[in-house]
Backbone as JSON, one array per atom type, in Angstrom:
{
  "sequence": "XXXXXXXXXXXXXXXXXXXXXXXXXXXXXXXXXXXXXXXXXXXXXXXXXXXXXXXXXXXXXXXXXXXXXXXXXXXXXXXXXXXXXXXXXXXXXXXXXXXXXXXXXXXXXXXXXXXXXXXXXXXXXXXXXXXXXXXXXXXXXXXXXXXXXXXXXXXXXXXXXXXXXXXXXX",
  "N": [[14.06, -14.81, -112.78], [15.74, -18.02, -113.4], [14.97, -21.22, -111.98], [16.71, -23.12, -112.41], [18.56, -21.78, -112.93], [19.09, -21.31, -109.71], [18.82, -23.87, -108.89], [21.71, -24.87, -109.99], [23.15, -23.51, -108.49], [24.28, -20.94, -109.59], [22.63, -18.55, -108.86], [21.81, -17.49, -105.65], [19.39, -18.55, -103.71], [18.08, -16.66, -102.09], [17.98, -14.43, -103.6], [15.82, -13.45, -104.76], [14.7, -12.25, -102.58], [12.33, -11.41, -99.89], [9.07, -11.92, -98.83], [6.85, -10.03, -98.06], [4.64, -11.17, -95.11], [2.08, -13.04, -93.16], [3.68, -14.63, -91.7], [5.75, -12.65, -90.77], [4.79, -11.31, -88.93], [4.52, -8.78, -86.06], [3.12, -8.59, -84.06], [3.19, -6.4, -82.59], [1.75, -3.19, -83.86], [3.43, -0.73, -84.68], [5.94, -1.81, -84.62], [5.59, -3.87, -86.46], [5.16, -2.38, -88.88], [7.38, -1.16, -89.6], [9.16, -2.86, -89.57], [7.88, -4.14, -92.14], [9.03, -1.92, -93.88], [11.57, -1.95, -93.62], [11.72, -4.62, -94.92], [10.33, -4.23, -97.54], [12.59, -2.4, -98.92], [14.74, -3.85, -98.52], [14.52, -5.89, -100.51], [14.1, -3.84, -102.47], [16.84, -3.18, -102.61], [17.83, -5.55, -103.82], [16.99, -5.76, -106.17], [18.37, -4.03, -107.79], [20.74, -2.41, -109.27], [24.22, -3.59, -109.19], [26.1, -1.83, -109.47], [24.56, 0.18, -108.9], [23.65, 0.83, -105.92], [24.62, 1.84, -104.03], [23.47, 4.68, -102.86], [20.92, 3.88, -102.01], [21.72, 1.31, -100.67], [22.35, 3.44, -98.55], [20.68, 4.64, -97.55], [18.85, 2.43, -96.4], [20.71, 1.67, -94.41], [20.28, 3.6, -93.03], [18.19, 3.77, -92.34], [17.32, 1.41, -90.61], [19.79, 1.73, -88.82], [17.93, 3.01, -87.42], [15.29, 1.72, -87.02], [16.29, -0.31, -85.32], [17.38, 0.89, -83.18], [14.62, 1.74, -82.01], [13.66, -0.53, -81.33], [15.68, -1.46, -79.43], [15.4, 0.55, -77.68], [13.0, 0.24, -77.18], [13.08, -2.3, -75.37], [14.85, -1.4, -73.41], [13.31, 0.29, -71.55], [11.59, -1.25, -71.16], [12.7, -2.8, -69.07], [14.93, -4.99, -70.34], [18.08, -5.96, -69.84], [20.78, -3.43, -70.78], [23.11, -4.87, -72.2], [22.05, -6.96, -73.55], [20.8, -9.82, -75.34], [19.48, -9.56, -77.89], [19.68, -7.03, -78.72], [22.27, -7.33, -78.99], [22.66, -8.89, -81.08], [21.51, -6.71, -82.47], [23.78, -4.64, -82.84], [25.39, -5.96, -84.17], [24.77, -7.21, -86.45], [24.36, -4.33, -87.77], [27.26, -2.9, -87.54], [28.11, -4.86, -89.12], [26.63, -3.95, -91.65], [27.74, -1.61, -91.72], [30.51, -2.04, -92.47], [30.08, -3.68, -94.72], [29.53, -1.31, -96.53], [32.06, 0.38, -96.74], [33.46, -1.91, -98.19], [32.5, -2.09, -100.43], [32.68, 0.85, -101.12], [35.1, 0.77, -101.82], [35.45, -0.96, -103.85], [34.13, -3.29, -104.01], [31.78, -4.59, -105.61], [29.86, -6.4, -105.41], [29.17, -6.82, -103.05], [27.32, -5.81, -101.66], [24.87, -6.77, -102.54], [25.04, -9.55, -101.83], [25.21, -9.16, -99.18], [22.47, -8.42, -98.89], [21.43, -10.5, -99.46], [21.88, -12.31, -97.68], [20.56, -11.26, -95.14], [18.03, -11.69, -96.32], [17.85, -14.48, -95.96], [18.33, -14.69, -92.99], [16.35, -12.62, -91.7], [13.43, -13.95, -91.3], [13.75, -15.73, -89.36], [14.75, -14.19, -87.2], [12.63, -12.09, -86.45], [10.4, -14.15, -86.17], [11.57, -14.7, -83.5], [13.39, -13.49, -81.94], [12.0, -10.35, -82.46], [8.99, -11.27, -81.96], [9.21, -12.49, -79.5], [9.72, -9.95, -78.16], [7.67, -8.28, -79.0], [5.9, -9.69, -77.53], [6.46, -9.41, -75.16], [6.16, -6.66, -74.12], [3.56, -6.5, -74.46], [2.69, -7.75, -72.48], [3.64, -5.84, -70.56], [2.33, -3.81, -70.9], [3.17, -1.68, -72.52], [3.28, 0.56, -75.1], [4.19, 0.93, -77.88], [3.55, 3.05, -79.57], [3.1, 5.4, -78.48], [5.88, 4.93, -77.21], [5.47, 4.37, -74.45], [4.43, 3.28, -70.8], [1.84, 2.01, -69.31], [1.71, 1.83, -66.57], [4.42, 2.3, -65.18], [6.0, 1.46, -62.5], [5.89, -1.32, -62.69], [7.78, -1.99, -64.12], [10.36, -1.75, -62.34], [12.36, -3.27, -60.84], [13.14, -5.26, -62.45], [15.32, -7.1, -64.9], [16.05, -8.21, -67.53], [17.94, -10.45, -68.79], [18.17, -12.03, -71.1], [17.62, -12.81, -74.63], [15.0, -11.88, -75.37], [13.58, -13.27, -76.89], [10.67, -15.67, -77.86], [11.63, -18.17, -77.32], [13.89, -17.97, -75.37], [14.76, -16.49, -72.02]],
  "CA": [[15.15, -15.7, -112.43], [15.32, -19.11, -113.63], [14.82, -21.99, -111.34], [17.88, -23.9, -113.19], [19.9, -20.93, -112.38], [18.64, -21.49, -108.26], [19.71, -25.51, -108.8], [22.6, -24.91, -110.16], [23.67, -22.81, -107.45], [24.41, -19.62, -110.07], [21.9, -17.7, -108.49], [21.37, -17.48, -104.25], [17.77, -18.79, -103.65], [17.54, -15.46, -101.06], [18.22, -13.31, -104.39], [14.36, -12.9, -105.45], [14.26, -11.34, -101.98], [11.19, -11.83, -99.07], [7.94, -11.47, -99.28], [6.2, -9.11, -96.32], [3.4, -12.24, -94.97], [1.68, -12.96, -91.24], [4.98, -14.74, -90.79], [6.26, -11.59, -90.46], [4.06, -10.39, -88.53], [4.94, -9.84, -84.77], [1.72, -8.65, -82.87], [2.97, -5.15, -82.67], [1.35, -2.52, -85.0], [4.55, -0.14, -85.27], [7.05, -3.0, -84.78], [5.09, -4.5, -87.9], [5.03, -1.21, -90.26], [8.88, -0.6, -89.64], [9.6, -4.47, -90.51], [7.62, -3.99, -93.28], [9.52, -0.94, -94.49], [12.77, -2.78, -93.72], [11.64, -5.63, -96.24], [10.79, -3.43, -98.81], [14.11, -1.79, -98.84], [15.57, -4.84, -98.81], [13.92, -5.73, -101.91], [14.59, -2.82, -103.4], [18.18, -3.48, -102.91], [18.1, -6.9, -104.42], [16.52, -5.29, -107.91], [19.03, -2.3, -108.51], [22.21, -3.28, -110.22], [25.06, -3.39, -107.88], [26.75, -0.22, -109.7], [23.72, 1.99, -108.75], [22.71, 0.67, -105.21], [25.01, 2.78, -102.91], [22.75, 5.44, -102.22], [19.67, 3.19, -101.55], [21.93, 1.19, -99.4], [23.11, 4.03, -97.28], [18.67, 5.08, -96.89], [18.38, 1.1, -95.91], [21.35, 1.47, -93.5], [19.77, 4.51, -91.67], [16.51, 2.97, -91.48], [18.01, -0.01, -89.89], [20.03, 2.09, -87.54], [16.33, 3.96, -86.56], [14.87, 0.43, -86.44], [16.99, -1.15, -84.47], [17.71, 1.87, -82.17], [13.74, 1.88, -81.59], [13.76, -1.37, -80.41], [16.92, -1.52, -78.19], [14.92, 1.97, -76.45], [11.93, -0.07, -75.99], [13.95, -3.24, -75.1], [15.71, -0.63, -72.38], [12.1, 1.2, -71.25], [10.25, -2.18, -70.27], [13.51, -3.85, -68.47], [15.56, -5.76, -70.95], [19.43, -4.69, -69.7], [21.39, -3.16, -72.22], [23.6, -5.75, -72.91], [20.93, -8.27, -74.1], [21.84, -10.96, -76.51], [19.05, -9.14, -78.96], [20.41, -5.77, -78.85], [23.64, -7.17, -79.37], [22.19, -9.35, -82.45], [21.45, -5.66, -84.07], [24.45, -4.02, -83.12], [26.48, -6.62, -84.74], [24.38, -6.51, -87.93], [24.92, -2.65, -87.63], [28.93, -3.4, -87.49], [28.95, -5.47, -90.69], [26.52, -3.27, -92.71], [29.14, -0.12, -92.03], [31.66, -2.65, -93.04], [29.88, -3.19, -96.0], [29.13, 0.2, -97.4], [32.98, 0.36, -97.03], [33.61, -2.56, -98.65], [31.7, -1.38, -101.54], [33.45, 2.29, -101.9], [36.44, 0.26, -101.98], [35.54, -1.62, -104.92], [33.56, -4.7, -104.16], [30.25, -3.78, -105.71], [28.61, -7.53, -104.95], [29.36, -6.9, -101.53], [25.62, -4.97, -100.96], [23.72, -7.78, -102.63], [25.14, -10.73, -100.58], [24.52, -8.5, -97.39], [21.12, -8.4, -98.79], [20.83, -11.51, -99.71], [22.15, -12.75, -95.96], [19.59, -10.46, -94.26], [16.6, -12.34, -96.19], [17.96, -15.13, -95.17], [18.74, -14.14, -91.42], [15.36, -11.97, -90.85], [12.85, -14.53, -90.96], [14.09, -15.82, -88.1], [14.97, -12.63, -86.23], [11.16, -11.65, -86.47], [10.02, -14.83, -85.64], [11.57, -15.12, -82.31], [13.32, -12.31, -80.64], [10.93, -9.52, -82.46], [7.82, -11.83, -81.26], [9.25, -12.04, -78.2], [9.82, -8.62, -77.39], [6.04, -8.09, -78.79], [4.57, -10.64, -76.93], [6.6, -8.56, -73.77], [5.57, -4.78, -74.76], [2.5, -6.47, -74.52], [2.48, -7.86, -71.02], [4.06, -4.77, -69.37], [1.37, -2.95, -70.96], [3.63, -0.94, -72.83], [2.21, 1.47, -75.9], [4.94, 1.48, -78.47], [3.06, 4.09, -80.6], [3.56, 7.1, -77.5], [6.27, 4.91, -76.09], [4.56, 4.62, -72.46], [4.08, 2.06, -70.02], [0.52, 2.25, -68.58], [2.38, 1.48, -65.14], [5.95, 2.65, -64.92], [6.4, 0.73, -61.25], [6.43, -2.48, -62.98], [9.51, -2.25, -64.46], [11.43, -0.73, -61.4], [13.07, -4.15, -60.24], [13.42, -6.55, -63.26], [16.3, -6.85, -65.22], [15.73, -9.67, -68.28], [19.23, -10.27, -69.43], [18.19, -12.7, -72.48], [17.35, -12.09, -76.23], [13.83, -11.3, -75.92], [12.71, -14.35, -77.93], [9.95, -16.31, -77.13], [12.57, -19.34, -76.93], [14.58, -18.05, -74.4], [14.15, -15.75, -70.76]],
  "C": [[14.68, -17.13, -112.67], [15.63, -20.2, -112.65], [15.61, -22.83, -111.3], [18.83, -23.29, -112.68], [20.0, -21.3, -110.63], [19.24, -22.79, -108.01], [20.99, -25.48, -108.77], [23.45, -24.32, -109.62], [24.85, -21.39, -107.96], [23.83, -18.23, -109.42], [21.72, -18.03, -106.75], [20.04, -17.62, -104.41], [17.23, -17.19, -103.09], [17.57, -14.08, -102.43], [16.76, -12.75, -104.86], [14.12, -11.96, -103.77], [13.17, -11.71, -100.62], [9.8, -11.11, -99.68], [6.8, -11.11, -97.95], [4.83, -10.78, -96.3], [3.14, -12.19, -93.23], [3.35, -13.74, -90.95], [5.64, -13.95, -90.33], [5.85, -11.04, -89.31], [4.59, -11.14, -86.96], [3.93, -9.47, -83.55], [2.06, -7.0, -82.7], [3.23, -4.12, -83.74], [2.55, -1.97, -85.78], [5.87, -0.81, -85.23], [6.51, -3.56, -86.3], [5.06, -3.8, -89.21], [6.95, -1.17, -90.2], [9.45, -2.16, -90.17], [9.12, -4.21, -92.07], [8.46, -3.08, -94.68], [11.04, -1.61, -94.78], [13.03, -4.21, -95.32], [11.42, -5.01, -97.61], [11.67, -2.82, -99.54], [14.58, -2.73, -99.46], [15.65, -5.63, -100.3], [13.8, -5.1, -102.86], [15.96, -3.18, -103.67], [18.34, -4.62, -103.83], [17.6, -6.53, -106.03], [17.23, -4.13, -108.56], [20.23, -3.39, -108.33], [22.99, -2.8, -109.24], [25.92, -2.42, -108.19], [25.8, 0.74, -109.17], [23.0, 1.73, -107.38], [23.87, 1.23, -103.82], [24.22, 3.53, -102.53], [21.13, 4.84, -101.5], [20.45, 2.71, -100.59], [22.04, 1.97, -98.14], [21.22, 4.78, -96.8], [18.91, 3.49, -96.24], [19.42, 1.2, -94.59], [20.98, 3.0, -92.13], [18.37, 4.05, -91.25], [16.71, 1.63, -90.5], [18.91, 0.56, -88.45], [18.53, 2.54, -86.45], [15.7, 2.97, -86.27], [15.21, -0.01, -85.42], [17.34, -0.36, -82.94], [15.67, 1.61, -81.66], [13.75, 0.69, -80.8], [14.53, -1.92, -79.25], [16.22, -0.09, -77.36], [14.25, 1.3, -76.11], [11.88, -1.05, -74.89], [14.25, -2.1, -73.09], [14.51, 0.06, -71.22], [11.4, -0.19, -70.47], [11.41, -3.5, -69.51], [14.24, -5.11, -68.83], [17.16, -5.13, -70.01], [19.73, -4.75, -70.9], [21.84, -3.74, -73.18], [23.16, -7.46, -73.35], [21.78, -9.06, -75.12], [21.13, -10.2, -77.81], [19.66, -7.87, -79.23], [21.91, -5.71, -79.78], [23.6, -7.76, -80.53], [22.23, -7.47, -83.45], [22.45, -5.06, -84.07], [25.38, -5.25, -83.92], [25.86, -7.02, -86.57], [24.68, -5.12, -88.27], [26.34, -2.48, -88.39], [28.91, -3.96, -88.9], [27.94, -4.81, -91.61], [27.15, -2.17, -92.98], [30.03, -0.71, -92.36], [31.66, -3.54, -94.43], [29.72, -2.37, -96.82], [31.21, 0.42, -97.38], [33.91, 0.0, -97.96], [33.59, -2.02, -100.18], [32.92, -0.14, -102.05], [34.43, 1.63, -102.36], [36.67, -0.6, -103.23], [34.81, -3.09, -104.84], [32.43, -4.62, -104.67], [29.46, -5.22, -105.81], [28.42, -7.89, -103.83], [27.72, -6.79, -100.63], [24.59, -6.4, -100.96], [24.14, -8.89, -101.93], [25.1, -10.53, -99.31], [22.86, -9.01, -97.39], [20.63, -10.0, -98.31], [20.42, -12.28, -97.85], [21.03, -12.6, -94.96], [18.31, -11.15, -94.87], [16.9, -13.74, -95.48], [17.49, -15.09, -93.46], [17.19, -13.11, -90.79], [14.31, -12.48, -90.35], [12.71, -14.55, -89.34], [14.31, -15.34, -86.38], [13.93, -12.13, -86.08], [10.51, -12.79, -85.56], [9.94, -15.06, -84.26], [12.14, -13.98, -81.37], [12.54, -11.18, -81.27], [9.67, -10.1, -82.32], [7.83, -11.39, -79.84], [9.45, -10.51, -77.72], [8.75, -7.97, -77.84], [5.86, -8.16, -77.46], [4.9, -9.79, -75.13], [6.4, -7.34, -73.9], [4.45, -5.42, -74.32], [1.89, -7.01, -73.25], [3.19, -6.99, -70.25], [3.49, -3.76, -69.87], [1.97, -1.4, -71.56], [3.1, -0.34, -74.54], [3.45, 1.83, -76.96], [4.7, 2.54, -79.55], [3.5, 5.65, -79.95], [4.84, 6.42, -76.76], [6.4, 4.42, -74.99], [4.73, 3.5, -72.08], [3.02, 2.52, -69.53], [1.23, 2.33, -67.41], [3.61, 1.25, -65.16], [6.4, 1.43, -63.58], [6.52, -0.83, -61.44], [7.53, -3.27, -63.48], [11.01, -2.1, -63.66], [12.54, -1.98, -61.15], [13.44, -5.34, -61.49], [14.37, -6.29, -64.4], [16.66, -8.12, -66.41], [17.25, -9.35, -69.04], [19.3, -11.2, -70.85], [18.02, -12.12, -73.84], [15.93, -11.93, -76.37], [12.96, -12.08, -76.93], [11.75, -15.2, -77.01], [10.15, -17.93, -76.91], [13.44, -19.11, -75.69], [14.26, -16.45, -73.22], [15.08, -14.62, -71.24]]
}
């Protein structure tokens, strides 16, 4: 992609895609392999022609439900409530990637790649601060997202964090 094309605002800057780096990175191991997998995807999507990237999308949109579902369980396991602001960040990505794969059957076929594109945009960010934060808390309630676990169940019995899990806000 030419750099002219990027100026000239022919091409979306987010179209080359992300590139997995420690920015990414959010302190936990299997929070960090499933991001990873997520970006690769995503990147896949952005290099298949928008006639032949239905079936990759609809693998990227179940890995994204299984993502996102892992973290709204562990979110739910170490005393986030349900209706968090992060939770509700993925179900509402959720919502408009089933309302893109729609889109799509229906005949829009540049619908996938400006999802994509959106989502490099939009993940940075979303890593940065509420998947940090909901590290950096897995990791003070001593919780083991590999089995799951909490070392000490009784710490979670009374607390009830109704924010987004970022390490900007409670």
């Amino acid at each position: 992609m030419e750099a002219t094309q990027i100026e000239q605002g022919t091409v979306s800057p987010f179209a080359a895609g992300l590139d997995w780096s420690a920015n990414l990175h959010t302190g936990d191991e299997r929070m960090d392999s499933t991001h990873e997998e997520f970006v690769t995807m995503l990147n896949a999507l952005l290099k298949t022609p928008p006639t032949e990237q239905l079936n990759l999308y609809r693998e990227f949109l179940n890995h994204t439900v299984e993502h996102f579902a892992q973290e709204d369980r562990w979110m739910v396991a170490t005393g986030f409530s349900e209706d968090n602001c992060h939770a509700g960040q993925h179900a509402t990505i959720l919502e408009t990637m089933r309302a893109v794969e729609t889109h799509y059957v229906q005949g829009n076929q540049e619908i996938i790649s400006r999802l994509a594109e959106a989502l490099v945009e939009w993940f940075p960010q979303h890593a940065a601060t509420m998947d940090a934060g909901l590290a950096q808390h897995l990791k003070s309630v001593n919780f083991d997202s590999e089995t799951e676990t909490l070392a000490d169940p009784s710490i979670i019995k009374n607390v009830t964090m109704s924010g987004c899990g970022s390490v900007s806000c409670s």
